[in-house]
N, CA, C and O atoms as a GROMACS GRO file, in nm:
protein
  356
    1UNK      N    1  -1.728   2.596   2.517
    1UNK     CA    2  -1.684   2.613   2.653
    1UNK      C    3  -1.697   2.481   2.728
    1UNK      O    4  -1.612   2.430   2.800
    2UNK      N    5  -1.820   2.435   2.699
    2UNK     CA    6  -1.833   2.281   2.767
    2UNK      C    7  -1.733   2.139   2.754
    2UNK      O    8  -1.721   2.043   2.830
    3UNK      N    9  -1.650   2.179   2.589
    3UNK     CA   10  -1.578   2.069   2.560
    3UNK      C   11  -1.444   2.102   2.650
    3UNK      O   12  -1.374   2.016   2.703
    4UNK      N   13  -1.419   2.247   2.657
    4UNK     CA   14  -1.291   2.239   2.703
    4UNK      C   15  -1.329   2.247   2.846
    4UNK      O   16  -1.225   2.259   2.911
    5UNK      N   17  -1.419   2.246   2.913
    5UNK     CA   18  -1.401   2.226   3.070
    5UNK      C   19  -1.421   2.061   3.084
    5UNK      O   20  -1.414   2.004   3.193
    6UNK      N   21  -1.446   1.998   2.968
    6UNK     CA   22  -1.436   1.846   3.027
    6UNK      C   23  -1.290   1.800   2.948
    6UNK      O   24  -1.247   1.685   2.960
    7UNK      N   25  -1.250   1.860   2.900
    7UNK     CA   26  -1.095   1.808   2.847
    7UNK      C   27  -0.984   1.827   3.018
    7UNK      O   28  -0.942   1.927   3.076
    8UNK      N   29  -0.976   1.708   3.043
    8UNK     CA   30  -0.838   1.678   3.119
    8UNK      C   31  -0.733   1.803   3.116
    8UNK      O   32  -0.731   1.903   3.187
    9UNK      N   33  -0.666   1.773   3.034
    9UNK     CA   34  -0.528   1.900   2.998
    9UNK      C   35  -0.586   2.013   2.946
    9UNK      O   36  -0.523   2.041   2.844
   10UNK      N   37  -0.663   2.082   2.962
   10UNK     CA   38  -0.685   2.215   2.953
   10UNK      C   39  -0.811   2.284   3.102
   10UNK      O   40  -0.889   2.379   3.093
   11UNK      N   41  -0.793   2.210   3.201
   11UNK     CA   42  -0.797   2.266   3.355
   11UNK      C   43  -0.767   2.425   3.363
   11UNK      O   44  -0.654   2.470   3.343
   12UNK      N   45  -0.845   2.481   3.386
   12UNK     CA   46  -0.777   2.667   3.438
   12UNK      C   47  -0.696   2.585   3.574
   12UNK      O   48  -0.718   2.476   3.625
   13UNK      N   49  -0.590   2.699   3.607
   13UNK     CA   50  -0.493   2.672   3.645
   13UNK      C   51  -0.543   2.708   3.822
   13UNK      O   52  -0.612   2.807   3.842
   14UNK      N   53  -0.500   2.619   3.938
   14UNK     CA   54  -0.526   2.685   4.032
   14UNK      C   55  -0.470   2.789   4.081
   14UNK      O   56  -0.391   2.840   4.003
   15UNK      N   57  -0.486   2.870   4.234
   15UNK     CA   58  -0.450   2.970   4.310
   15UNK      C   59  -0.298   2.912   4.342
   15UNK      O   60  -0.218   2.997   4.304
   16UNK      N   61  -0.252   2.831   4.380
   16UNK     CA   62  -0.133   2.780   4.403
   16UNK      C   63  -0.069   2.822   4.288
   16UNK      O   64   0.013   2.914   4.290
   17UNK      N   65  -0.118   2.733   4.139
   17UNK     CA   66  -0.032   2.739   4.070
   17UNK      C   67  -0.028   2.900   4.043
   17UNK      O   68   0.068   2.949   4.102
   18UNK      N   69  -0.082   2.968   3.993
   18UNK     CA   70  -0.104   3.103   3.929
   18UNK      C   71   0.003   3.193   4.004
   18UNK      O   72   0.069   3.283   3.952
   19UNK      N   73   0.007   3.139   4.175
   19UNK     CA   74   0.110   3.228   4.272
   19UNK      C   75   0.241   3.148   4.240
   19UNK      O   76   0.334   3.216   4.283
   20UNK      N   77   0.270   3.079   4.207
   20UNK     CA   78   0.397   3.026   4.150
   20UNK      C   79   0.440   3.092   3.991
   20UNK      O   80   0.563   3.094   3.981
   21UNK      N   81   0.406   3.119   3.928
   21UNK     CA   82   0.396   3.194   3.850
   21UNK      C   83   0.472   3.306   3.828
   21UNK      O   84   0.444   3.391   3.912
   22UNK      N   85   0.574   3.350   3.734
   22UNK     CA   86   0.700   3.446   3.740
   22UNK      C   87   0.661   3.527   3.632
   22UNK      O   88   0.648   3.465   3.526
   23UNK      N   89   0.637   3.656   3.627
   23UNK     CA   90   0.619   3.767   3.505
   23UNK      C   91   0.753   3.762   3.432
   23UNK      O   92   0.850   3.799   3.499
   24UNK      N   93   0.780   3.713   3.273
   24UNK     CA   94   0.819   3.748   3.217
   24UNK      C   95   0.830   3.850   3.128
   24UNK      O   96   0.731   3.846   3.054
   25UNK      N   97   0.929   3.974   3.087
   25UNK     CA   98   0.915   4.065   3.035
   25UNK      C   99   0.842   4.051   2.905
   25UNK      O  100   0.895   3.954   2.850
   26UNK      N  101   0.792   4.075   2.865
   26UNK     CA  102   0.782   4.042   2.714
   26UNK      C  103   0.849   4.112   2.580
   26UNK      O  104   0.820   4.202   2.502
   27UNK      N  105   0.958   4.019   2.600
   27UNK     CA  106   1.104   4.061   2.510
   27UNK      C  107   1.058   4.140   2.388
   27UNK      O  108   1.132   4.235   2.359
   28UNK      N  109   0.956   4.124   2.313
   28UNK     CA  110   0.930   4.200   2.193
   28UNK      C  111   0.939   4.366   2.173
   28UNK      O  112   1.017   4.434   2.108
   29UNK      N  113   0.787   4.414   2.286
   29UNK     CA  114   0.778   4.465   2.380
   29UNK      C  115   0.846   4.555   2.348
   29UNK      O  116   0.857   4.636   2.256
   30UNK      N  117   0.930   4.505   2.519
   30UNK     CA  118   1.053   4.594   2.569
   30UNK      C  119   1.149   4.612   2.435
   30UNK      O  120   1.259   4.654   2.470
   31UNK      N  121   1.140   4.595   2.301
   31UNK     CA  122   1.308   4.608   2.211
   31UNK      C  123   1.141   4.682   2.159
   31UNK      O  124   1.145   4.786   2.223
   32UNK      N  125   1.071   4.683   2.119
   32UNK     CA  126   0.981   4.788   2.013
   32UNK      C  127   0.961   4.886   2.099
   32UNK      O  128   0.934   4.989   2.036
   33UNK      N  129   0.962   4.908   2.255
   33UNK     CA  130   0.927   5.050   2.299
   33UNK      C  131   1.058   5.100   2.316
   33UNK      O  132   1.053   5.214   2.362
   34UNK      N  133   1.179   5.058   2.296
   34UNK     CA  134   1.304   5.132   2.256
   34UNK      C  135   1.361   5.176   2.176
   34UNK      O  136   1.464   5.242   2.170
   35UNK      N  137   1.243   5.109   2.057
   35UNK     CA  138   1.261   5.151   1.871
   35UNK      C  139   1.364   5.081   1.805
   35UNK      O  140   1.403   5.119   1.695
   36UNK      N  141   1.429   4.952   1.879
   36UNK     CA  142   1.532   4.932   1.843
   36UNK      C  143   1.498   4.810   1.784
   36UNK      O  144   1.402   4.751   1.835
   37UNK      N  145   1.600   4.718   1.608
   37UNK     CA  146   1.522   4.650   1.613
   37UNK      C  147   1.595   4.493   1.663
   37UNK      O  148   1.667   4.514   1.761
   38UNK      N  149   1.596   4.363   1.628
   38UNK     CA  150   1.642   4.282   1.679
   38UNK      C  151   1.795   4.288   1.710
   38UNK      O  152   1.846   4.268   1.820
   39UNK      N  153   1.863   4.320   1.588
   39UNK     CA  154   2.031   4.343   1.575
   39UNK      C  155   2.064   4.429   1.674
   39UNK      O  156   2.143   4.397   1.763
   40UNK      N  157   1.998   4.565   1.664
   40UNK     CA  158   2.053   4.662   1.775
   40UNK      C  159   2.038   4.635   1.895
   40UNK      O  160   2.122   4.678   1.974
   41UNK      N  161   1.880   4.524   1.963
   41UNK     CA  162   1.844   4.530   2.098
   41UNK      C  163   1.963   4.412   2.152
   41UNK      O  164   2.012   4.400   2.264
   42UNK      N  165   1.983   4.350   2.055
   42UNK     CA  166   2.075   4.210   2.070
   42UNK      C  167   2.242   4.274   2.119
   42UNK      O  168   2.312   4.245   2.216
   43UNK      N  169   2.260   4.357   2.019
   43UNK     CA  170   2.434   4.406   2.002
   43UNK      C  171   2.439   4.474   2.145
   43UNK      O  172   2.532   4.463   2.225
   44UNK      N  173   2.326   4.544   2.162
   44UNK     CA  174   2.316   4.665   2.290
   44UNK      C  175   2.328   4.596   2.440
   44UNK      O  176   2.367   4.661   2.536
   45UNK      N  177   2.286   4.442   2.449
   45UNK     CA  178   2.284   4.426   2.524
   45UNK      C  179   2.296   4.269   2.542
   45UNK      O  180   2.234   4.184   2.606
   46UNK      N  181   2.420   4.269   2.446
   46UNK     CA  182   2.494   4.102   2.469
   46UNK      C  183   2.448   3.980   2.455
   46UNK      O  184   2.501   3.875   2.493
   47UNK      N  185   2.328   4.001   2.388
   47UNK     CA  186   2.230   3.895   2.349
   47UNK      C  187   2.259   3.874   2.277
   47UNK      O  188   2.264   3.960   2.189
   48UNK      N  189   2.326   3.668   2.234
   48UNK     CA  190   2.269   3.643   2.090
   48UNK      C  191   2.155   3.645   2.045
   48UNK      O  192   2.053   3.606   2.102
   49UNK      N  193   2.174   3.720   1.877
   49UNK     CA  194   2.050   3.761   1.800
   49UNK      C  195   1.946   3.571   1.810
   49UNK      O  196   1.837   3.546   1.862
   50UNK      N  197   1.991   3.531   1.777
   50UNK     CA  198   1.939   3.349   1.749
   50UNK      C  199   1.855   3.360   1.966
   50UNK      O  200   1.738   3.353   2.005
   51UNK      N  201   1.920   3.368   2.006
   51UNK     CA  202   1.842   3.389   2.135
   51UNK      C  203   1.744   3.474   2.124
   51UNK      O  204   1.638   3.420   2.155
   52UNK      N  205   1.734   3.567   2.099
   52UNK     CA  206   1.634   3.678   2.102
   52UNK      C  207   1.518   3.636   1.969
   52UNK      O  208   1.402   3.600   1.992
   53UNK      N  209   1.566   3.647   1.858
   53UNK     CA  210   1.472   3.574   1.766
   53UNK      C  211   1.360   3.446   1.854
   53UNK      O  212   1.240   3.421   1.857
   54UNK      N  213   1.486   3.390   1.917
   54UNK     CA  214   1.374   3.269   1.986
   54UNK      C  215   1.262   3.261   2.096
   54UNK      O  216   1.178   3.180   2.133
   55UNK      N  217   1.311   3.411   2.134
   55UNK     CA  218   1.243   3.445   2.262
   55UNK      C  219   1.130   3.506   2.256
   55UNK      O  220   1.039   3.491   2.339
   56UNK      N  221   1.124   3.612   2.114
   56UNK     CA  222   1.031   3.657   2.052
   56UNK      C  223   0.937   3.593   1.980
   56UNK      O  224   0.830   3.651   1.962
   57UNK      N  225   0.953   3.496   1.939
   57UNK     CA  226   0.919   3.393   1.881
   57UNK      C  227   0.863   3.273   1.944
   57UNK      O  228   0.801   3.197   1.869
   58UNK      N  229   0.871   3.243   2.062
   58UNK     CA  230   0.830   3.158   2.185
   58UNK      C  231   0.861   3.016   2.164
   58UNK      O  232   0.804   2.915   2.205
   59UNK      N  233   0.992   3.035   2.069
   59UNK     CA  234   1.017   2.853   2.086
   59UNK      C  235   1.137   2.812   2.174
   59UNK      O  236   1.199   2.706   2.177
   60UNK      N  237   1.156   2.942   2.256
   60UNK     CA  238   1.249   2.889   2.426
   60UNK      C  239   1.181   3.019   2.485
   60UNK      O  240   1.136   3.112   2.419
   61UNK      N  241   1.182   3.007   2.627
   61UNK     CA  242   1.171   3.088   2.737
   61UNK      C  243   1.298   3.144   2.786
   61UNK      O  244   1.392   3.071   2.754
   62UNK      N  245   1.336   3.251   2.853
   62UNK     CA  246   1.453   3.313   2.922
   62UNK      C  247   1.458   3.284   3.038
   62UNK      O  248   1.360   3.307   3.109
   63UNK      N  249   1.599   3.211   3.105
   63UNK     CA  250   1.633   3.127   3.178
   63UNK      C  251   1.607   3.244   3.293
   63UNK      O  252   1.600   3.354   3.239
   64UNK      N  253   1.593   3.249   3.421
   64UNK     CA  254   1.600   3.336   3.539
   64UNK      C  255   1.679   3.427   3.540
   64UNK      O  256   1.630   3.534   3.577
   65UNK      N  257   1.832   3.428   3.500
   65UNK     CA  258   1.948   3.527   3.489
   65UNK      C  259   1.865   3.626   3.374
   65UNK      O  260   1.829   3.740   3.404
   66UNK      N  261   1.847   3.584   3.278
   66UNK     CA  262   1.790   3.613   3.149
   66UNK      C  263   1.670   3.730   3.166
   66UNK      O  264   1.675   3.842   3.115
   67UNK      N  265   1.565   3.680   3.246
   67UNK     CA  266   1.468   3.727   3.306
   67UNK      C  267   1.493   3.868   3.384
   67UNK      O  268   1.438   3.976   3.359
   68UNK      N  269   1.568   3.846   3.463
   68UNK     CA  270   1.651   3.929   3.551
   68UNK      C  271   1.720   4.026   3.441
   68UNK      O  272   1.688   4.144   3.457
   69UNK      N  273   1.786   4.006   3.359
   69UNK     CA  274   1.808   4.108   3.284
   69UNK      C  275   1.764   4.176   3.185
   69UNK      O  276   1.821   4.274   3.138
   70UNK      N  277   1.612   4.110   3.126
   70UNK     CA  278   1.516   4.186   3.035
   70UNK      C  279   1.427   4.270   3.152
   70UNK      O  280   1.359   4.364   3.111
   71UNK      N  281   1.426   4.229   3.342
   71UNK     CA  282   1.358   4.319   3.380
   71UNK      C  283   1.428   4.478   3.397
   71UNK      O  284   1.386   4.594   3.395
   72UNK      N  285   1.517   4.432   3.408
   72UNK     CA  286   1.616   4.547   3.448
   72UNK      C  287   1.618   4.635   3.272
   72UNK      O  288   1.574   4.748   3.252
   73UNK      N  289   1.667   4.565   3.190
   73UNK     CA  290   1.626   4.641   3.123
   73UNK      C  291   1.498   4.704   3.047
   73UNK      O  292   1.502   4.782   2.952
   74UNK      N  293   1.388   4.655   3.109
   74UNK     CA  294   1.254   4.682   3.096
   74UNK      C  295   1.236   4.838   3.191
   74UNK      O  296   1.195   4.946   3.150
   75UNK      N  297   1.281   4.801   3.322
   75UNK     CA  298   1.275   4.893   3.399
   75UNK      C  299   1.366   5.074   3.363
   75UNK      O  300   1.337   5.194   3.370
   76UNK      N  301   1.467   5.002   3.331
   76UNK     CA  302   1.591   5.121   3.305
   76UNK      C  303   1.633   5.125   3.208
   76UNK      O  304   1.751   5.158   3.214
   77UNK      N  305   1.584   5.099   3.070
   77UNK     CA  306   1.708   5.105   2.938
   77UNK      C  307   1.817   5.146   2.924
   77UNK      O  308   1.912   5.099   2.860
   78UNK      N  309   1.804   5.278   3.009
   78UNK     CA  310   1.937   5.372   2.958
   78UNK      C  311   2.054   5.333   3.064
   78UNK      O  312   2.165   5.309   3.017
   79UNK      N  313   2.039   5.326   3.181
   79UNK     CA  314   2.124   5.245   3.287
   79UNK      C  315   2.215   5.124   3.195
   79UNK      O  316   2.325   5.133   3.141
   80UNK      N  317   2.114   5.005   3.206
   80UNK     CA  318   2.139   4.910   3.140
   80UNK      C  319   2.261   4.931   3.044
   80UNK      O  320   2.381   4.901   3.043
   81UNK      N  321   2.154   5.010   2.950
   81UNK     CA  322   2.310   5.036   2.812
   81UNK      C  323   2.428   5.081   2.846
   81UNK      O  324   2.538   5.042   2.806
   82UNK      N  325   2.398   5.181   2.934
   82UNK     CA  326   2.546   5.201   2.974
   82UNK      C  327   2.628   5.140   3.033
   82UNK      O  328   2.743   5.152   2.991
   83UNK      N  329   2.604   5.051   3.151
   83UNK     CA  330   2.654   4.940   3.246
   83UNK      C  331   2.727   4.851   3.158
   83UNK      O  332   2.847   4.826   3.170
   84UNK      N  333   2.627   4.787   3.041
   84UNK     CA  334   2.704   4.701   2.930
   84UNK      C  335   2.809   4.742   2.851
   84UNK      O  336   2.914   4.680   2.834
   85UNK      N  337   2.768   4.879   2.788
   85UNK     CA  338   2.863   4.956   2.730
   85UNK      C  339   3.014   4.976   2.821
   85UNK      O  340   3.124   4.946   2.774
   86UNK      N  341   2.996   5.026   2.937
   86UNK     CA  342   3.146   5.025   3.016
   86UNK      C  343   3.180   4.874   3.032
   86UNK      O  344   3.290   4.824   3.010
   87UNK      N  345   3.077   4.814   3.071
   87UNK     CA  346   3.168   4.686   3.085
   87UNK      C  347   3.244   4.625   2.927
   87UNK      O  348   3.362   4.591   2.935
   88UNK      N  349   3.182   4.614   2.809
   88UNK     CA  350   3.246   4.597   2.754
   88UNK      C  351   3.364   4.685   2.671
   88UNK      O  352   3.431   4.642   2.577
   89UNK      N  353   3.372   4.809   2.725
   89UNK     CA  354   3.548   4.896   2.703
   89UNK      C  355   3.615   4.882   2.736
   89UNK      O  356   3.714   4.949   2.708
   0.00000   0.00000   0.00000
């Protein structure tokens, strides 16, 4: 505990920063409590699979639009699917 409170770059984060701070869904998550697995959560909802792999995987973050639409579909699955579904008929 002592080494990492004198290491420079590993500071706990302040009150400022922490309130700057945006909840991301946690893409995994949300596609395993829908039972669905990468292909289907991807096809269902216009995601490239290579995006989603990456997102799950944490070697990119989901841009704000992105965000915005894993909350929504976090919040509403079944909405969601359908909204996509008409839009793309």
């Amino acid at each position: 505990m002592a080494a990492a409170r004198s290491d420079p770059s590993a500071q706990p984060l302040t009150l400022e920063q922490l309130a700057k701070m945006r909840r991301v869904p946690r893409v995994r998550v949300v596609r395993q409590q829908l039972g669905m697995t990468q292909a289907e959560f991807a096809d269902a909802f216009h995601l490239p699979i290579t995006t989603l792999r990456d997102w799950e995987q944490h070697r990119s973050v989901p841009d704000a639009p992105a965000r915005a639409l894993l909350l929504a579909i976090e919040r509403n699955p079944k909405v969601m699917r359908k909204l996509l579904a008409d839009k793309a008929a």
